[in-house]
N, C-alpha and C positions, 0 to 999 in steps of 0.2 A: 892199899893205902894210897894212899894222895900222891902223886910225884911231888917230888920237890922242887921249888920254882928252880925255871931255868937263870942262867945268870942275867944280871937286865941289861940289856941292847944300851945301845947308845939312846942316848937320847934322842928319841924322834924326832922330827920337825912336828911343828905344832900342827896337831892334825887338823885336817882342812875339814870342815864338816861338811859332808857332802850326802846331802840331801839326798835319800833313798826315794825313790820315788813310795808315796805311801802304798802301804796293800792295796790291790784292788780295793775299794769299797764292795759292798756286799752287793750283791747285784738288783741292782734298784728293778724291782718290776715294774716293767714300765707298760703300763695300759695302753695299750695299743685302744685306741676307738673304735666304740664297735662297728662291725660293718652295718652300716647302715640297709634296713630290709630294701631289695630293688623296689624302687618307687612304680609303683605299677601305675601308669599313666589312661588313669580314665580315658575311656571314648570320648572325647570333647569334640560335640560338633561343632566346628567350626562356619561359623556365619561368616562367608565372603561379602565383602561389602557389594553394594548391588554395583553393578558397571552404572559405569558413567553414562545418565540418558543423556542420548544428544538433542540437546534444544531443535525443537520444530524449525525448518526453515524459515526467516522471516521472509514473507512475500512484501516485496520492497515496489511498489507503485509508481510508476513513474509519475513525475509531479503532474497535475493537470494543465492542459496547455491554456496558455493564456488566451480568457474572452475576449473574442473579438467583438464589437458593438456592431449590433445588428446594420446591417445597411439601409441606409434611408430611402425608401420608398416613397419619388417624389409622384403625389397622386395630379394626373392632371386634371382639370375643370372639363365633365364632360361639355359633349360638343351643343351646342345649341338643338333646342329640339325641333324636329321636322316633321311633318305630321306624316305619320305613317301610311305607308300604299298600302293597300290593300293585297294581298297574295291572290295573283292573275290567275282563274278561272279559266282553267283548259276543258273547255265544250267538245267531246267527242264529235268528228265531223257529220253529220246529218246525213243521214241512210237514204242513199239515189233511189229517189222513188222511179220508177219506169211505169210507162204509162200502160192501165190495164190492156190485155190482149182484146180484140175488137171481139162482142158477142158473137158477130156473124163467122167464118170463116168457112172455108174448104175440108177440104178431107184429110191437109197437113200434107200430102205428097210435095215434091216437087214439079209436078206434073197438073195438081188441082186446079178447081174452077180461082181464078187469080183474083176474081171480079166480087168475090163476096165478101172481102175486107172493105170492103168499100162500102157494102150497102148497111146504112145505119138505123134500120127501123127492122122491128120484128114479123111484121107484116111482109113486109117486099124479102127480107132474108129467107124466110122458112116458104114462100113460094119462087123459090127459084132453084133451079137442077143444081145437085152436086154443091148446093149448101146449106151451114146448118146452123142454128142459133142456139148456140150452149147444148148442143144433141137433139135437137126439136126440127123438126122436116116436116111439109103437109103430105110430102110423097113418104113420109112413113120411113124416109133413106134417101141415101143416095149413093150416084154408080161414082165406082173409081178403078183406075187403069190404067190412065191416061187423055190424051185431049179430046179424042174418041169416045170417051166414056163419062166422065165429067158434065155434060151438058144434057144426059141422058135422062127422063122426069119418072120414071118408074122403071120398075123391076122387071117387069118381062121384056120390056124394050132393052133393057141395059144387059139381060142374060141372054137377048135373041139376037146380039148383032154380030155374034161369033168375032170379037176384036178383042178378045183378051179381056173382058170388063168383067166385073165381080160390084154385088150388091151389098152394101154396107145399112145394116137396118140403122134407122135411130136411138140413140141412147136415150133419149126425155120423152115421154108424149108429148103431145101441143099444150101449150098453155094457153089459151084463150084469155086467160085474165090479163096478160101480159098484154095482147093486142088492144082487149078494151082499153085497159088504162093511156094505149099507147094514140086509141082512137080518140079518148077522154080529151088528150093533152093536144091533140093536131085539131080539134075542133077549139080549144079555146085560141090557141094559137090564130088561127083562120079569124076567128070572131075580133081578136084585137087587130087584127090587120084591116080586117073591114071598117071598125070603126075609128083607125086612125088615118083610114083613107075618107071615108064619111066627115070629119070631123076638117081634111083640109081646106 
């Protein structure tokens, strides 16, 4: 059975209400957020911006240099006109004629007949020892040697004088025409001599 109350206490002081902390509350589930699935990070290609082109270098000009104005070109008044010489004609000097070697002559030695440069007719040249008219002789030759020989009129005389002489035949026959003509011309000669001796 029940006890029976105890005897009552004094009176309390008035009790102080003191707030028990409540129960727990029930335990609040508290949703945790879900993890979120690892964000798997696409391949993104990434595009770099391009570099920076560098501007072409400006080709900077130097300024053009100041025109100068042409220089005056003072023209002068040509000179009065002169009548033009003619450009001097230089004549090659005139070729020394020498005078022909005489028809008649010797044998050419130094030693030859000396006397038949002299004689100027065909006639008297080709009858005289040891000379010749352009190679023409009546003696057919003549001797050469010396002074000894030279004056000598034929061949056997000129081989028979034992002086060292040697016969030189002639290079031309006689021309006979040569004398005609030569007799032709000393007869007209003659004929005008008589008649300007006739006439004085």
């Amino acid at each position: 059975p029940a006890a029976a109350p105890a005897a009552a206490p004094a009176a309390a002081p008035a009790a102080v209400a003191t707030t028990q902390p409540a129960a727990p509350a029930a335990a609040v589930a508290t949703t945790q957020p879900a993890t979120a699935a690892p964000v798997t990070e696409a391949a993104t290609t990434t595009t770099q911006p391009p570099a920076p082109t560098e501007a072409a270098p400006v080709a900077t000009h130097p300024p053009p240099p100041a025109t100068q104005a042409p220089p005056v070109v003072t023209t002068q008044p040509p000179p009065p006109h002169a009548p033009s010489q003619p450009p001097a004609v230089e004549h090659p000097p005139a070729p020394i004629r020498l005078p022909p070697p005489p028809a008649c002559r010797g044998d050419g030695r130094f030693d030859q007949n000396d006397a038949c440069k002299f004689n100027p007719s065909w006639s008297g040249c080709v009858h005289s020892p040891g000379c010749n008219w352009n190679g023409q002789s009546y003696f057919g030759g003549w001797c050469e040697g010396g002074p000894r020989c030279v004056y000598l009129p034929s061949q056997a005389i000129c081989l028979g004088v034992n002086a060292g002489c040697y016969w030189q035949a002639a290079t031309a026959p006689l021309n006979w025409a040569e004398g005609d003509a030569e007799a032709a011309h000393a007869a007209q000669v003659a004929a005008a001599a008589w008649s300007a001796a006739a006439s004085a």
